[in-house]
N, C-alpha and C positions, 0 to 999 in steps of 0.2 A: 954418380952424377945426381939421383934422384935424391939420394939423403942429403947434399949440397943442395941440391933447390929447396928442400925442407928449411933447413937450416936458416939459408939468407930470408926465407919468406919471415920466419918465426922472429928474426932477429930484426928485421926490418919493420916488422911489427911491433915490435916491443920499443924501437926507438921510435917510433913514428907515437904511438900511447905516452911515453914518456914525456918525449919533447912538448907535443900539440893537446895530448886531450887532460879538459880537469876530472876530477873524481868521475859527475855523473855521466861527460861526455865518454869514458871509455867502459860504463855502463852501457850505457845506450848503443856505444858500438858493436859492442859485442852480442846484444839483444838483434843489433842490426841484423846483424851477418847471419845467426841462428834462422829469422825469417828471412833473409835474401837466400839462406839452402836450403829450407822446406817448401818454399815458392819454385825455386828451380828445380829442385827433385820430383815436383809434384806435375810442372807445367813445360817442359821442355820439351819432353815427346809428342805432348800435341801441338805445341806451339810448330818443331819440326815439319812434321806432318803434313802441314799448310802447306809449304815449301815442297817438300820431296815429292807428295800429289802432285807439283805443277811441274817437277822434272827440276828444280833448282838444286842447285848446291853437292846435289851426289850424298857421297860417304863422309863430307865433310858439313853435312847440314846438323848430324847431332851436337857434334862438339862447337860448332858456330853459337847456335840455340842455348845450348847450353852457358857459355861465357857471356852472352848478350844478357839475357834473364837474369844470372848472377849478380851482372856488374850494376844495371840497371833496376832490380830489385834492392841493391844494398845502398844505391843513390838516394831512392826514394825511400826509403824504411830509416837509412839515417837522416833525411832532410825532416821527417817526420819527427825524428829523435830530438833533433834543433828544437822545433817551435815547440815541443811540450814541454821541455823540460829547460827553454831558455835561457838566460846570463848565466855566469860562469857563478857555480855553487865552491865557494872556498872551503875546502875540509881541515886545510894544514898539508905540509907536507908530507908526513908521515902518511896519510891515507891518500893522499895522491901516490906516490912511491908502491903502496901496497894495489891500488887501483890497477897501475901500471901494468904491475910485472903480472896479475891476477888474469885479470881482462884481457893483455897485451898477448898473453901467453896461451891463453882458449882460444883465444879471434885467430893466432900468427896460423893454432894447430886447423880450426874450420879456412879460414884462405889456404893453407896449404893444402888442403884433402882435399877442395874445390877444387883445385888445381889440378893436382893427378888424375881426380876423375876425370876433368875434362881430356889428359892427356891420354887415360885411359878410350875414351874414344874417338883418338883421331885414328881416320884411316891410314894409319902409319905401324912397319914392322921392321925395322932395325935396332943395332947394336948402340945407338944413340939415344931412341926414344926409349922411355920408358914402359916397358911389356912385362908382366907377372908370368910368360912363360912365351922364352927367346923364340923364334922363328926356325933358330939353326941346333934347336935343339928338340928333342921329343916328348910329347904331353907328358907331365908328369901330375895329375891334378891333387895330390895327396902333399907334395911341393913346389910350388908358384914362389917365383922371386921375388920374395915381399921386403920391401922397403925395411930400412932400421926403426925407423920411426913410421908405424903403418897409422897413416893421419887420413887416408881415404876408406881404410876400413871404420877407424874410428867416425869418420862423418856416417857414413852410410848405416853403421850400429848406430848410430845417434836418430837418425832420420825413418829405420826401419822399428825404432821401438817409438818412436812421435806417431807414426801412423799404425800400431798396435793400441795405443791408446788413445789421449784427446783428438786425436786428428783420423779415429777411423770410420772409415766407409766403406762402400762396399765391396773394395777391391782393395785391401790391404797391401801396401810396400814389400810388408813381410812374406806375400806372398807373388804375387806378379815379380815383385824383384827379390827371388829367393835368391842369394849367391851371387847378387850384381856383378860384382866385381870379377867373378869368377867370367860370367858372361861375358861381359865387356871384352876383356882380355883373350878369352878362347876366339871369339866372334871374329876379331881382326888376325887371326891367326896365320891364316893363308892369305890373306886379303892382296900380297904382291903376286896369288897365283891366279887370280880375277876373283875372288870369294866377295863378292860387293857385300859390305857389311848391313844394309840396309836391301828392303823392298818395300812393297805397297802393303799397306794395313789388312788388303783386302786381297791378298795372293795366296791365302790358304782355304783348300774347300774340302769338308768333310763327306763322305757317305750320309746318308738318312741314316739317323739313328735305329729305326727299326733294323738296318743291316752289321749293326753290331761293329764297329770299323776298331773299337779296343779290345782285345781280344788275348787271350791266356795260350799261348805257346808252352810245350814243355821241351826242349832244345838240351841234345846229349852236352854232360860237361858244362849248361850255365843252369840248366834246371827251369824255373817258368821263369818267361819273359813276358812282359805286357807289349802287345806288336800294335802298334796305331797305324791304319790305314788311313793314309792324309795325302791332298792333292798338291800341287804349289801351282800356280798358274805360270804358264811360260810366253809370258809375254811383257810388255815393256811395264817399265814400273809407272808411268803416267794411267799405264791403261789400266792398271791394277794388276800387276805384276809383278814377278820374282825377275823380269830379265829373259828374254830369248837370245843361244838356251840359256835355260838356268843350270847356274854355277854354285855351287853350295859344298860346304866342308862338313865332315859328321860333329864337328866340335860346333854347328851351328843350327844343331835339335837340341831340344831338352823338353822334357816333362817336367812339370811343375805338381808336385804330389802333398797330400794333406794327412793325417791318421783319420781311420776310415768313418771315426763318429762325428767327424768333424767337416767332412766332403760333399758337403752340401751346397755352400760357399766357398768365395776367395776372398774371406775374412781370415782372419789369423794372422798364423805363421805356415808357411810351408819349406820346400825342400827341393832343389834341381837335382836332375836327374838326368845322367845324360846316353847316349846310346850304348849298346854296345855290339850291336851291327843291323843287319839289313834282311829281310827274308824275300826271296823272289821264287815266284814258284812254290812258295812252301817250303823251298831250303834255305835254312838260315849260313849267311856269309861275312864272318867276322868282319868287323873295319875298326882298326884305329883311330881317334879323336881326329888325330894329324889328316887324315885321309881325305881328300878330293872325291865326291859322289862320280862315276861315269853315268849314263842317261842308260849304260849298257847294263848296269846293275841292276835299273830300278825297273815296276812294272809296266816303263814304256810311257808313252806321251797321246794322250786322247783328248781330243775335242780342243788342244791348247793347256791341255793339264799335262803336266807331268805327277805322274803316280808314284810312292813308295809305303814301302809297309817298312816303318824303322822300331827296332826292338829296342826293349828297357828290360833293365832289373831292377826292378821297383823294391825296396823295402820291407820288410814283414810288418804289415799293419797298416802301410799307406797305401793312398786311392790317387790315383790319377785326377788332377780336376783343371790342368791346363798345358796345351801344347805350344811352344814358341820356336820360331826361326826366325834366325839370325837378332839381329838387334832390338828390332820397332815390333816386331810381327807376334799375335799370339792368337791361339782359339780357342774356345772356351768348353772343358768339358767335363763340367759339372754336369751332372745326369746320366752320363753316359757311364755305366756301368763294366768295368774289365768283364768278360765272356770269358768260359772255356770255351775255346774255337770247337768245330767241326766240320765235316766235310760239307752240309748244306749253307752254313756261313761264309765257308769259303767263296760256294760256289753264287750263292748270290750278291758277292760283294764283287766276284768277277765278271756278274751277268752285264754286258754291255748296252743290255734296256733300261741301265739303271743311270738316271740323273743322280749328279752331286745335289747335295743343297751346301751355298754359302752358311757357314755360320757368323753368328751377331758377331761385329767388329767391340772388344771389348773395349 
């Protein structure tokens, strides 16, 4: 079904170039549509944000935001296109025809990848909608059900190397959205088992850094693990929350990792990373991607936090420099240096006179 929605998009496009636009008008569109997905890719999350802070929309506010920005970026970016480049420029037929199929056939592949991304985040998991890894089947993250025609990895490669380069600042694509797709896809995984794909921006709270909260486990059988000690707030997502309780899937952590000369910033390119279980007490407890958190696992619920220590196998050579849940959510930890643990880190990160501090909403 999803290579048939490619299909009809691409073909529909090509007739619609053909029939309606001259040479530069199907220049111009296709310039359109480039800046109507770098505007959306860039501005959706926060435009979202607005909304899910006031409690609207739920799990369906990204991919809403999403399609809105699009359609209405590509309105205005081609009505822009009109007035510069005005009456209809005659080339001959011959480069009309070549415009066509040229233009017609870049624009059909960005509206299509638009497309699936967005389908990519609706809060939806069935045999219908399109998912890169089934509901009724087990994470396989090495093979994801990728399309024939993969037109949203191609957008998403197109838009993470725009924001590597002219378009970079200080929070590169290439790294906040390392794997997009991979995320999108994992995120809504359980979502029919209550897994809300979204929470409040402001639902993750770290330890004081003096208390070392990343920290170097050596665990029989995976060897070291970098273990993040990270809070989720359990409370409604208006109030700045994950949701009381919170409900979370381990396919809905990840570390965001850089090469270590490079971890200073979240410029570049980086690298997801996703768990590969849980430590309580000190004993590390495998989990599955697939797996549902119980509140019985974790280190418990204080002050309206809910506590866990989730472990990674970070890479040889990369550095931790950002933690995210679920969809919208990330914290920022550049500076924060992996530790070999020990017994007085432990215990001061356990001592209960210790305040969290919020970290900066990035």
């Amino acid at each position: 079904m999803t290579t048939a929605i490619i299909l009809i998009v691409i073909l529909l496009t090509l007739a619609y170039f053909y029939l309606k636009c001259p040479v530069m008008g199907s220049f111009s569109t296709l310039i359109a549509t480039v800046f109507a997905t770098v505007i959306t890719l860039s501005y959706y999350e926060t435009i979202a944000d607005l909304f899910i802070s006031r409690g609207y929309g739920a799990d369906w506010t990204l991919t809403g935001c999403y399609v809105i920005v699009f359609v209405l970026g590509l309105a205005i970016f081609r009505t822009l296109a009109d007035m510069l480049v005005g009456g209809n420029i005659d080339l001959g037929k011959p480069a009309k025809v070549i415009a066509s199929l040229v233009c017609g056939l870049m624009t059909g592949v960005l509206f299509s990848g638009n497309f699936l991304i967005a389908m990519g985040l609706m809060p939806v998991q069935n045999k219908i909608a399109y998912t890169r890894f089934p509901a009724d089947k087990p994470i396989v993250q090495s093979s994801p059900a990728l399309p024939i025609l993969n037109v949203d990895g191609f957008v998403i490669g197109l838009y993470s190397w725009l924001s590597r380069g002219a378009m970079a600042s200080d929070k590169s694509f290439s790294v906040v959205g390392a794997d997009f797709l991979t995320k999108c896809h994992l995120n809504r995984y359980r979502v029919n088992d209550g897994a809300q794909m979204i929470a409040s921006r402001k639902s993750l709270v770290l330890p004081p850094k003096a208390q070392k909260p990343l920290r170097l486990w050596t665990v029989p059988d995976k060897g070291s693990l970098a273990v993040l000690r990270v809070g989720i707030s359990a409370k409604s997502i208006v109030d700045g929350g994950a949701g009381s309780p919170v409900k979370f899937s381990m396919a809905q952590l990840r570390l965001i990792c850089k090469p270590a000369d490079q971890a200073d910033t979240l410029r570049g390119k980086g690298i997801a990373v996703w768990p590969e279980g849980l430590l309580k007490n000190g004993t590390f407890v495998a989990k599955r991607l697939e797996d549902m958190v119980d509140e019985n696992e974790t280190l418990g619920v204080k002050d309206r936090i809910l506590w866990i220590d989730a472990a990674f196998k970070v890479p040889d050579g990369q550095v931790p420099v950002a933690f995210q849940f679920k969809q919208n959510v990330m914290a920022d930890l550049v500076g924060i240096a992996p530790t070999p643990t020990s017994a007085e880190i432990e215990q001061g990160l356990n001592a209960d006179e210790k305040k969290p501090e919020t970290p900066a909403t990035p």
